[in-house]
Biotite code that builds the C-alpha atoms (Angstrom):
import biotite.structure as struc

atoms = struc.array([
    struc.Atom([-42.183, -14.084, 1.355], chain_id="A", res_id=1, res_name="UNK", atom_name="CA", element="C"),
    struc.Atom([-42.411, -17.381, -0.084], chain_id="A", res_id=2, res_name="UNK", atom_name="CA", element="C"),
    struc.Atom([-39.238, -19.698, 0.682], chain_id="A", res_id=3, res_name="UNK", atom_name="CA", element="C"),
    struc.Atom([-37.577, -17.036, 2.559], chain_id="A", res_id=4, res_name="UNK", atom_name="CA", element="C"),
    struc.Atom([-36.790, -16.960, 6.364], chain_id="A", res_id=5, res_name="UNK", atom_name="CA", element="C"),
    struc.Atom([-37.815, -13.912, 8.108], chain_id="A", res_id=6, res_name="UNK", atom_name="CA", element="C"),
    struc.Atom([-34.821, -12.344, 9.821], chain_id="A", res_id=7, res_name="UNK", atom_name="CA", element="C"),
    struc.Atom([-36.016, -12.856, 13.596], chain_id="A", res_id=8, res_name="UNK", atom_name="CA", element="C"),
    struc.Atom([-36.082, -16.583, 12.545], chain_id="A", res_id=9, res_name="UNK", atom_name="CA", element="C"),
    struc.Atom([-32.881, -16.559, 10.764], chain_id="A", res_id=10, res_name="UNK", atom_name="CA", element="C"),
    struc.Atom([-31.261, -15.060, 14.127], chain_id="A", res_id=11, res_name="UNK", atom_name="CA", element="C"),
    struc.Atom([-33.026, -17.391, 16.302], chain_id="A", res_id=12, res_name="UNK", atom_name="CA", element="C"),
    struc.Atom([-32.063, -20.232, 14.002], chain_id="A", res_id=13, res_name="UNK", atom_name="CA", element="C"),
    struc.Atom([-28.022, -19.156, 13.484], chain_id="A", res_id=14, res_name="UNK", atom_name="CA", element="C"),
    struc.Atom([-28.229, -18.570, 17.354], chain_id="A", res_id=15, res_name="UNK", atom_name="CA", element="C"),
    struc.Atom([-29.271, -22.048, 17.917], chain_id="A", res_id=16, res_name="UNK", atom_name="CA", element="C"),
    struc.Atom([-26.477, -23.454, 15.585], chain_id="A", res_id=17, res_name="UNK", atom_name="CA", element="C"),
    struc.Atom([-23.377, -21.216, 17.285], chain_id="A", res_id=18, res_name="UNK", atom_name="CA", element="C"),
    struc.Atom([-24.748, -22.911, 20.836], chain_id="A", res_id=19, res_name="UNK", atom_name="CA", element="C"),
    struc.Atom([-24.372, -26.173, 19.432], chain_id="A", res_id=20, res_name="UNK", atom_name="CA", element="C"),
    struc.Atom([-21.274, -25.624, 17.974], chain_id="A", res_id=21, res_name="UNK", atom_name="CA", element="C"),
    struc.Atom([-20.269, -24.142, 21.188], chain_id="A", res_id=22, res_name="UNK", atom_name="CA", element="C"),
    struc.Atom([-21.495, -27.472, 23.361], chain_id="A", res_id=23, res_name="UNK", atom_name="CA", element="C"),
    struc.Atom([-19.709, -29.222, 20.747], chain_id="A", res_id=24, res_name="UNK", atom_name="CA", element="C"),
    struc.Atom([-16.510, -28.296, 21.045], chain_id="A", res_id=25, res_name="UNK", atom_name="CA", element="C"),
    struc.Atom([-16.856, -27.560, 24.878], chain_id="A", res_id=26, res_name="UNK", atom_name="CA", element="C"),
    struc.Atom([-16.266, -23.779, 24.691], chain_id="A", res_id=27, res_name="UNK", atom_name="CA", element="C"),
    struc.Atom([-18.329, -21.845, 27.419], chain_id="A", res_id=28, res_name="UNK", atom_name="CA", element="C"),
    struc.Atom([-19.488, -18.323, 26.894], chain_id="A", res_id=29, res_name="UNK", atom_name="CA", element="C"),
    struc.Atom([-16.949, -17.102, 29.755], chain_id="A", res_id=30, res_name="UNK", atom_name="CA", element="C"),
    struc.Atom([-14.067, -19.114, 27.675], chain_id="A", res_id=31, res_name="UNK", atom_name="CA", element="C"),
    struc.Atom([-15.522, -16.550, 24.928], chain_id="A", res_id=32, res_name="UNK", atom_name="CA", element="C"),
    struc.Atom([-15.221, -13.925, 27.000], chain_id="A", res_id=33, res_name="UNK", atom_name="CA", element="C"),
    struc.Atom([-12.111, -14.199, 28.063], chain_id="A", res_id=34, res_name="UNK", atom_name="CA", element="C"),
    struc.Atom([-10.890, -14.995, 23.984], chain_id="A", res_id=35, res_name="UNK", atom_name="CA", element="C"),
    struc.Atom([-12.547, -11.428, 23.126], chain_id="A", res_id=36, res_name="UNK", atom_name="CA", element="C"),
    struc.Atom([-10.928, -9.659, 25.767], chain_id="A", res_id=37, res_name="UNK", atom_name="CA", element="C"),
    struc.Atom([-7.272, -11.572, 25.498], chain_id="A", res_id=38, res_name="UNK", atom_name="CA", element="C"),
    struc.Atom([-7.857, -9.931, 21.558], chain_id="A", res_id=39, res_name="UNK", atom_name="CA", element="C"),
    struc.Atom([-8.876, -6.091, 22.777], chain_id="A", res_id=40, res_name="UNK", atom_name="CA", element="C"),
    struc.Atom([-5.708, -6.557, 25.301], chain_id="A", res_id=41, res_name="UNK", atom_name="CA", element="C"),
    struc.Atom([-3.364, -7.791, 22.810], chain_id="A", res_id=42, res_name="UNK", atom_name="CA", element="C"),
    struc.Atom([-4.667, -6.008, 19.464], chain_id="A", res_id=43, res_name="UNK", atom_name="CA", element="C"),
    struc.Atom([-3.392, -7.135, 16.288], chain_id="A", res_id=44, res_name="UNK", atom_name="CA", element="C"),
    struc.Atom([0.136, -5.079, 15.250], chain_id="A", res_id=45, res_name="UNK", atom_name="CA", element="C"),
    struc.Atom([0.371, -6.874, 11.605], chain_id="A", res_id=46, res_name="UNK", atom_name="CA", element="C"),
    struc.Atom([-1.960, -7.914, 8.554], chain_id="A", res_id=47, res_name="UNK", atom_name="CA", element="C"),
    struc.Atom([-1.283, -9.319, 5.470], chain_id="A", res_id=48, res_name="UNK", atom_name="CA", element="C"),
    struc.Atom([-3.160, -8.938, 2.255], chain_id="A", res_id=49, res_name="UNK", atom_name="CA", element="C"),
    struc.Atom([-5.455, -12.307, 3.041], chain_id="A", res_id=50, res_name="UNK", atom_name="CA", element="C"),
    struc.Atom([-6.063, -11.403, 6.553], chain_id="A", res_id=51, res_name="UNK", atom_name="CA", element="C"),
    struc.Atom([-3.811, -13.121, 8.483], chain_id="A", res_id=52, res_name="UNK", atom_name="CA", element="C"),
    struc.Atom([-2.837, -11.259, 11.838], chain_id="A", res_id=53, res_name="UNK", atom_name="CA", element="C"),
    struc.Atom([-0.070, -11.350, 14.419], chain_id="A", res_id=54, res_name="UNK", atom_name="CA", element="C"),
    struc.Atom([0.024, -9.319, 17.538], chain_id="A", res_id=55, res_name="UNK", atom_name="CA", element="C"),
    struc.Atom([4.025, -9.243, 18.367], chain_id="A", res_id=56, res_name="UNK", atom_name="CA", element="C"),
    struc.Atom([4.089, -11.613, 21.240], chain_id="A", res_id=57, res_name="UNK", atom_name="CA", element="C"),
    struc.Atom([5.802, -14.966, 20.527], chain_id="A", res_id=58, res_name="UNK", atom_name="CA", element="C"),
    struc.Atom([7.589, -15.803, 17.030], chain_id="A", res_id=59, res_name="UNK", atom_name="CA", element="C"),
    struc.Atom([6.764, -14.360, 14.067], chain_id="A", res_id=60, res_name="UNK", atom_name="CA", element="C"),
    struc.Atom([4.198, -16.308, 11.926], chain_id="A", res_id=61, res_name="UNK", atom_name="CA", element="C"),
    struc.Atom([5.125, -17.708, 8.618], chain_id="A", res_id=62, res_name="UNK", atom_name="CA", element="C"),
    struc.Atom([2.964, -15.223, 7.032], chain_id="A", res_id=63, res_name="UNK", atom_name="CA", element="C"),
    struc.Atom([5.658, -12.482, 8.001], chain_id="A", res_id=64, res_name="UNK", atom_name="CA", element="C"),
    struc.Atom([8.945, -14.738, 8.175], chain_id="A", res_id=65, res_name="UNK", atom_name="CA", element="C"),
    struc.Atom([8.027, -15.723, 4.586], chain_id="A", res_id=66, res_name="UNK", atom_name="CA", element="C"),
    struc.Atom([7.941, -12.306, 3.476], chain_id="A", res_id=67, res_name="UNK", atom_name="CA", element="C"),
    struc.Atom([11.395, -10.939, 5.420], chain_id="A", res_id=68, res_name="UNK", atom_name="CA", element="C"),
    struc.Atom([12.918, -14.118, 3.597], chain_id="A", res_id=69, res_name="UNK", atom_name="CA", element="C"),
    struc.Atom([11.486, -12.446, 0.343], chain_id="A", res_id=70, res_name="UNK", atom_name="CA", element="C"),
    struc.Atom([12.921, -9.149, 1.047], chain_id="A", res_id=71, res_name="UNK", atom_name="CA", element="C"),
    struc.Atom([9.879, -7.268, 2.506], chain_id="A", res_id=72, res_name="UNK", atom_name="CA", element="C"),
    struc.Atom([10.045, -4.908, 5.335], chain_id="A", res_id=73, res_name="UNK", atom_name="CA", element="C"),
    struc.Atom([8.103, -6.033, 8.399], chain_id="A", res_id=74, res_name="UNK", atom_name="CA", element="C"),
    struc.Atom([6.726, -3.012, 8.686], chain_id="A", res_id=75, res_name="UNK", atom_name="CA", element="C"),
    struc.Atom([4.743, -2.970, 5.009], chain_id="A", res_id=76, res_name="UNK", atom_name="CA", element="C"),
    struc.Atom([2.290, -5.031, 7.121], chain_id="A", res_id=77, res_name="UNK", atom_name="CA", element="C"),
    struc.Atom([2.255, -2.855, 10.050], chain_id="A", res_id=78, res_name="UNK", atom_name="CA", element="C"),
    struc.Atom([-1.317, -2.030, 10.787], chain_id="A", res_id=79, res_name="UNK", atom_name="CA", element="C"),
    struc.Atom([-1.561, 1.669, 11.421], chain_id="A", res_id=80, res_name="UNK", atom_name="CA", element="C"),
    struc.Atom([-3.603, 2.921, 14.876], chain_id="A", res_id=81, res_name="UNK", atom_name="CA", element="C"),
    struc.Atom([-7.104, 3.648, 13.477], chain_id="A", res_id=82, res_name="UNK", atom_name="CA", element="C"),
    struc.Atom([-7.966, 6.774, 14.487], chain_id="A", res_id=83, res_name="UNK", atom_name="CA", element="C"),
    struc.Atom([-11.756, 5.829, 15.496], chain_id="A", res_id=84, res_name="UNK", atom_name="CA", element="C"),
    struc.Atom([-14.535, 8.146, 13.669], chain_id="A", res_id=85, res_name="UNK", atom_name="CA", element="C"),
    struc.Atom([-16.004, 10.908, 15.727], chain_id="A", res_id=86, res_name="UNK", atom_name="CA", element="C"),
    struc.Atom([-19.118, 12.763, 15.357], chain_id="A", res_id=87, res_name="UNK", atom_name="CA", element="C"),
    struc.Atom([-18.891, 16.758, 14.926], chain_id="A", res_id=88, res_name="UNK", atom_name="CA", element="C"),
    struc.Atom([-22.308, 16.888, 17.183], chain_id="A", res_id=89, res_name="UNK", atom_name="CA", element="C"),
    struc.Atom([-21.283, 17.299, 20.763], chain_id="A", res_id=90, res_name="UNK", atom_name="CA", element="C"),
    struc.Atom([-24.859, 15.922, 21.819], chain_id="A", res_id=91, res_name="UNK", atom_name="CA", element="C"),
    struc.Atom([-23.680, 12.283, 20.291], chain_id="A", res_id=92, res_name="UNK", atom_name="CA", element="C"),
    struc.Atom([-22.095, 10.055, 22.472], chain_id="A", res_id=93, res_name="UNK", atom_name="CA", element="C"),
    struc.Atom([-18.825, 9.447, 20.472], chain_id="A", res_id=94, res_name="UNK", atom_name="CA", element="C"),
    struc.Atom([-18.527, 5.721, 22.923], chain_id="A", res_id=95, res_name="UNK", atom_name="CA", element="C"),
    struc.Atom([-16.002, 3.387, 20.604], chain_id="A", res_id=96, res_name="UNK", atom_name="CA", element="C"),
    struc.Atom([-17.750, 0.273, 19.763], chain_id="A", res_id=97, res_name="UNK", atom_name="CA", element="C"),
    struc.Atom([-15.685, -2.785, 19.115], chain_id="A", res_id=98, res_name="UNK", atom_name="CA", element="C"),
    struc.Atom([-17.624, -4.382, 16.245], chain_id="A", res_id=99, res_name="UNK", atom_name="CA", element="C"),
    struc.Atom([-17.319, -8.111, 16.953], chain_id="A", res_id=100, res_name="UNK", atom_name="CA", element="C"),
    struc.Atom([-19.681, -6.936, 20.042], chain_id="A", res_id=101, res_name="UNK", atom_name="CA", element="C"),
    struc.Atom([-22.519, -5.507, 17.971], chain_id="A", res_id=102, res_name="UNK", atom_name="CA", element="C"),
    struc.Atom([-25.288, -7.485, 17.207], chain_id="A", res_id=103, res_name="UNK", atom_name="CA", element="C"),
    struc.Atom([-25.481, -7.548, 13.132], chain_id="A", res_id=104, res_name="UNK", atom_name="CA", element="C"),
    struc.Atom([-29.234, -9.475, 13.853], chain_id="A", res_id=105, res_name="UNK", atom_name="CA", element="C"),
    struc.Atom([-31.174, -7.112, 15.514], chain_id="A", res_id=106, res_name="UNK", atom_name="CA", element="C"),
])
């Protein structure tokens, strides 16, 4: 494994960075919190093709404005409910996961 990083290293070592970053910018983990759960409150409503989002509260971004300007409909960017996957075995616990919460380390 010559001049690679194991992957419990790698996670200790990104983990280490993000706390830094974090002291660095003055953002506490409860500040995160409360971002993460502002976002599951007030999921997005509209995408465009490069990822920008917009939830419907406060004026449209310039993304969207842009494109009504252009002739598109608003709603070509809509962002249809996902219906989240469930599993046909009734002994799985079908529990949605939001996936910024998972851990893609361990």
């Amino acid at each position: 494994m010559k001049g690679k990083i194991a992957d419990g290293e790698a996670r200790d070592r990104l983990i280490i960075w993000i706390r830094r970053r974090m002291a660095e910018f003055g953002i506490t983990p409860e500040a995160l919190a409360e971002s993460i759960q502002y976002d599951l409150d007030h999921p997005a409503l509209y995408r465009d093709a490069k990822g920008n989002e917009w939830n419907g509260l406060g004026d449209a971004p310039h993304w969207l404005r842009a494109a009504q300007n252009a002739g598109v409909d608003p709603d070509f960017f809509r962002i249809a409910s996902p219906q989240p996957p469930r599993s046909a075995d009734p002994m799985v616990n079908d529990t949605i996961v939001d996936p910024r919460q998972l851990d893609l380390f361990a």
